[in-house]
C-alpha angles and dihedrals in degrees: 000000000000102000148061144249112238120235132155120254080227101075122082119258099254079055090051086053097052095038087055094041085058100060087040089075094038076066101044097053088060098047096039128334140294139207112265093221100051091051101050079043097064091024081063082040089057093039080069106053102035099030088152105104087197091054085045092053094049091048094049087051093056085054105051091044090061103036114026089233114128102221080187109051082047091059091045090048094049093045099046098055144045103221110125091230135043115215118167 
């Protein structure tokens, strides 16, 4: 892995901590598979520090950017569907 998760200096650091657990398993359903409900459990986590869709775009977009994983097609995946576990 040679990049980094976006956050805003901003958050606490318990906040940090979720926000990055999150794209970690962006990350994770791309390299291997995740549970469908964790992920829609930190995605809603997220969803309270950052509730701005403008802020969550940009942020998806950062990571993205860095790392060539989608946060957006994941959701939509996860929501979409009623496997137990996202793979992409």
């Amino acid at each position: 892995m040679s990049y980094s998760y976006p956050f805003d200096e901003s958050w606490s650091k318990q906040e940090i901590i979720d926000v990055v657990n999150f794209f970690s398993l962006i990350e994770k359903a791309y390299e291997h598979q995740v549970s469908r409900e964790d992920l829609l459990t930190v995605y809603r986590r997220f969803k309270e520090i950052v509730p701005s869709k403008s802020e969550e775009k940009q942020l998806f977009a950062e990571f993205n950017k860095s790392s060539g994983y989608t946060p957006y097609q994941v959701i939509k995946k996860a929501r979409d569907s009623q496997s137990k576990t996202i793979k992409m």
